[in-house]
C-alpha positions, 0 to 999 in steps of 0.5 A, spaced: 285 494 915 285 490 922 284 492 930 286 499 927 279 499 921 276 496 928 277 503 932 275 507 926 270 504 926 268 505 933 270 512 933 265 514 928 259 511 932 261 514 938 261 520 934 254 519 933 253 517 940 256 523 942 346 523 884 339 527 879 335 521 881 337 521 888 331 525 891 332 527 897 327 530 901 328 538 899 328 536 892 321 532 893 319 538 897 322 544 891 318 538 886 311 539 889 313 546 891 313 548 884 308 552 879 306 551 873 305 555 868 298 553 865 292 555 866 288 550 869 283 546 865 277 542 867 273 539 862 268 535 863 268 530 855 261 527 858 255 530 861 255 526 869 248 521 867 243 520 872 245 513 876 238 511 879 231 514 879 232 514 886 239 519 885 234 523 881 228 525 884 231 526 890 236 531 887 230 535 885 228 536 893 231 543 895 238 541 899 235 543 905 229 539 905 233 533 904 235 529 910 241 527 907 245 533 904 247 530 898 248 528 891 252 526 885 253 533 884 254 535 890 260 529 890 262 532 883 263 540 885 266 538 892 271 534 887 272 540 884 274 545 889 278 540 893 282 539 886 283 547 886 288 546 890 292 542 884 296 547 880 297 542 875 292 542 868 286 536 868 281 533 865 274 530 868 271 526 865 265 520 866 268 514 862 262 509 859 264 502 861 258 499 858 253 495 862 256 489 861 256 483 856 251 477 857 255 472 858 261 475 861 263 475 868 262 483 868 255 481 869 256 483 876 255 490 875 249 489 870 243 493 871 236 491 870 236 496 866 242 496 862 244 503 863 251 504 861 256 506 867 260 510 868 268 510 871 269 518 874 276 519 871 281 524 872 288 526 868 293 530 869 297 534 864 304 531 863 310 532 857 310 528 852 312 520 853 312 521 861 310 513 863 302 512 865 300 511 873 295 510 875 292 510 882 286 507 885 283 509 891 282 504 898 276 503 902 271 509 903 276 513 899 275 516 893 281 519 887 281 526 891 284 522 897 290 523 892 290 531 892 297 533 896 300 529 890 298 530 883 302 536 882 309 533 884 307 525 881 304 529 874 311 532 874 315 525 872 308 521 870 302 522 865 297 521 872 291 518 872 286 517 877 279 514 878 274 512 883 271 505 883 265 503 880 261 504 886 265 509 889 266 517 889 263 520 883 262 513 879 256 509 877 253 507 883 249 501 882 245 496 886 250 492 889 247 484 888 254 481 889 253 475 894 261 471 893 267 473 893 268 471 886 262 475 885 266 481 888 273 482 886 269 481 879 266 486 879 272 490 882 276 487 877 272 487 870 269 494 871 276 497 871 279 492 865 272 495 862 275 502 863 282 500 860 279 499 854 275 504 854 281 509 855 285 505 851 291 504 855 295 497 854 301 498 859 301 502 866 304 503 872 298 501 877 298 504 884 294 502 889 292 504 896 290 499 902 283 496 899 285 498 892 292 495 892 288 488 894 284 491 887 290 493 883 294 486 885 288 482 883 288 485 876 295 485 875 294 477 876 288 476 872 291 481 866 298 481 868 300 484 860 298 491 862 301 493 868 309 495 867 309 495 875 305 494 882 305 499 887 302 497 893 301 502 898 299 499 905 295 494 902 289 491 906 288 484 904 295 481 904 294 476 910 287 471 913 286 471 919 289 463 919 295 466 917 295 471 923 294 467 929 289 473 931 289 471 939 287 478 940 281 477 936 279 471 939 278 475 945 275 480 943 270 476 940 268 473 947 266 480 949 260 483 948 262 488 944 266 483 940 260 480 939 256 485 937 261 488 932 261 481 929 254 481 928 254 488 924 259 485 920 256 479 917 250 484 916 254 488 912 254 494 917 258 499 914 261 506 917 258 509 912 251 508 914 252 511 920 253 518 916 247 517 912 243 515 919 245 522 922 241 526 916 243 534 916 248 532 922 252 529 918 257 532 916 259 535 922 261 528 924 265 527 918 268 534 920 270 531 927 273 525 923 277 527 918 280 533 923 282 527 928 285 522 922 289 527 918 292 530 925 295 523 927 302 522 924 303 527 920 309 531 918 306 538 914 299 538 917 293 540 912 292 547 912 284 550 914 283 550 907 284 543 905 282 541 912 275 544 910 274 541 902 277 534 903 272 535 908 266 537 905 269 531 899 269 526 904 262 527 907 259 527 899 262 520 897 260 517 904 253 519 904 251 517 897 247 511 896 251 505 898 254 500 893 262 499 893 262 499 900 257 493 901 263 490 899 266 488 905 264 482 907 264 478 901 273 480 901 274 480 909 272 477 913 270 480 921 277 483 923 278 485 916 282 479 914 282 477 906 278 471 905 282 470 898 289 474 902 293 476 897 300 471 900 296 465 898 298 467 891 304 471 891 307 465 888 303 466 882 305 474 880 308 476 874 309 483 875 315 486 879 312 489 885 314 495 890 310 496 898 310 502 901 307 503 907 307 508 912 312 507 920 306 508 923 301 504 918 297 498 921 297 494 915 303 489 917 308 490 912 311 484 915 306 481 911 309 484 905 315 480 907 312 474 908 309 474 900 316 476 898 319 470 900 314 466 895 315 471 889 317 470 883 318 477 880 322 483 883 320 485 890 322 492 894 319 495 902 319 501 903 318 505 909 316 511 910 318 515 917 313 520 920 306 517 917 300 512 918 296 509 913 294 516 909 302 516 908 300 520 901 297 525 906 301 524 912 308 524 909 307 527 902 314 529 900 317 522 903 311 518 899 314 522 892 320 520 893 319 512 895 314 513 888 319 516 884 325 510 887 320 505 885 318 508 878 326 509 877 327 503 871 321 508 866 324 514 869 332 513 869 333 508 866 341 509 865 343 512 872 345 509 878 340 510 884 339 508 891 335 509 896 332 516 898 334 519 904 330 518 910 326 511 907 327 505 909 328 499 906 325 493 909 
């Protein structure tokens, strides 16, 4: 997130306006190639709950008649159509995370009703003792972001992939937060609600640029759970202070600056421009994922994919704001962590990979910086030929980065190095 977050932004509103572990890149490629035999299988343990009155009553209008074409359902079924593209055997399920304690600071996701909310989950079938990864998606994401990568990492791991609270097709509640500690609880403790919930007690963690600042919370607030942090272009590594941003500076001077300053302190989000464009929505979203997911790239999306990651991608965005209203509270105008992560790199207690993309706005020389401080292991890995989506962009790369950093759980007595084609930085 930086100058980068600032012109995506922008571009939506003028849409508006107008040895056998030395992977290289052909196993990878063979890897994700690969069939499987199994039929795939997609249950859902708990029937999707109502999140709001409002959610409700507004799912019993003929979708036609909605200014707003959409609903948790809908978020569900496009989920389920992009996930078709996956070979690998699944689960879905809506995981109760309660509605949290009193007392507790998970009272940050409490309603006033109490109900119970719900982590919208989903695990791929794997061989026996296979190490746990878990992913979590960034900002404005959700876990179907993931799709290009399910089949290849589930081959290796016992993969299992969320949307946030707030997020996707997770419980959407109002978002009362008004601090940054307030914030990053309700991140931080709805998903350790989520952990005990699924009974998990140790876990690789991965997570991409607003997921990753999440995952590294966690893992420093509950560094007895996760085995190994994976920090895929991470937002949040460095303030504004840090970075001596001339170029914002400047750009706060504009009037352009000046007007964007004010919608962030307002708590403005990009998504509130889908929702503001009604029935035309998703043809904005359309012309914005065409044009993101061309940039970088290595193997394009095909038609297919390009249609239903598109048709998820508006689901997730036009639903009723929650997570995103975020923003604010962890960052600052610019994108810049109020509590960036190098400040307490000397802190962590979990030994850590960054992967990031060539091509990736996140500085990895940030990770650098941090790593200097770091008192557990550390490794940067750089991907040719992709941006901040390098999931996306550059899967077969992504793989193998993945499969290098994890190479401690999944070859333990071979020698390895570093992949073909990757960088280390």
């Amino acid at each position: 997130m930086s100058r980068r977050w600032l012109s995506t932004s922008s571009s939506l509103g003028g849409f508006v306006a107008r040895s056998r572990f030395r992977l290289s890149m052909a196993e990878a490629e063979e890897m994700s190639s690969s069939t499987t035999t199994t039929t795939k299988v997609n249950i859902e343990s708990v029937a999707i709950p109502s999140k709001d009155s409002s959610s409700s009553s507004r799912s019993l209008w003929p979708s036609v008649l909605r200014w707003i074409p959409t609903s948790t359902d809908r978020i569900i079924s496009a989920e389920k159509r992009l996930l078709s593209l996956v070979k690998t055997a699944y689960v879905q399920e809506q995981v109760n995370i309660g509605s949290g304690p009193p007392g507790s600071n998970v009272r940050w996701f409490r309603s006033t009703s109490d109900q119970p909310r719900f982590i919208n989950t989903v695990t791929f079938d794997s061989k026996e003792g296979s190490p746990t990864l878990v992913m979590v998606h960034g900002y404005g994401a959700s876990q179907g972001f993931f799709f290009r990568n399910f089949d290849a990492l589930a081959s290796r791991f016992k993969v299992i992939a969320i949307d946030q609270l707030g997020w996707g097709g997770s419980s959407r509640p109002d978002f009362t937060c008004k601090s940054t500690e307030e914030t990053e609880a309700w991140f931080i403790d709805s998903f350790e609600e989520w952990r005990k919930a699924k009974n998990l007690s140790n876990f690789i963690l991965l997570g991409h640029s607003f997921g990753g600042y999440v995952a590294s919370k966690y893992a420093l607030k509950h560094p007895e759970h996760v085995q190994h942090l994976i920090l895929v272009g991470p937002a949040g590594v460095s303030s504004e202070s840090d970075g001596k941003s001339e170029w914002l500076t400047k750009f706060r001077a504009t009037w352009k600056g000046a007007v964007l300053n004010h919608l962030w302190e307002s708590n403005f989000t990009p998504q509130k421009l889908i929702r503001g464009a009604g029935p035309w929505g998703p043809g904005l979203v359309r012309k914005y994922t065409t044009a993101r997911f061309s940039m970088h790239t290595t193997d394009g999306l095909t038609e297919e994919e390009s249609q239903l990651l598109t048709d998820y991608v508006y689901h997730t965005l036009a639903a009723k704001a929650s997570g995103e209203l975020c923003l604010k509270y962890i960052f600052s105008f610019g994108a810049f962590a109020r509590l960036p992560l190098l400040h307490s790199a000397s802190e962590w207690k979990v030994p850590t990979t960054f992967i990031y993309g060539y091509q990736d706005w996140m500085n990895y020389m940030w990770a650098q910086e941090a790593r200097k401080h770091m008192k557990v292991p550390c490794e940067i890995i750089r991907v040719p030929q992709a941006g901040h989506f390098v999931f996306i962009e550059n899967p077969l790369a992504f793989h193998s980065a993945i499969f290098y950093a994890c190479r401690k759980f999944l070859f333990p007595d071979e020698a390895q190095s570093l992949p073909e084609g990757l960088t280390a930085a």
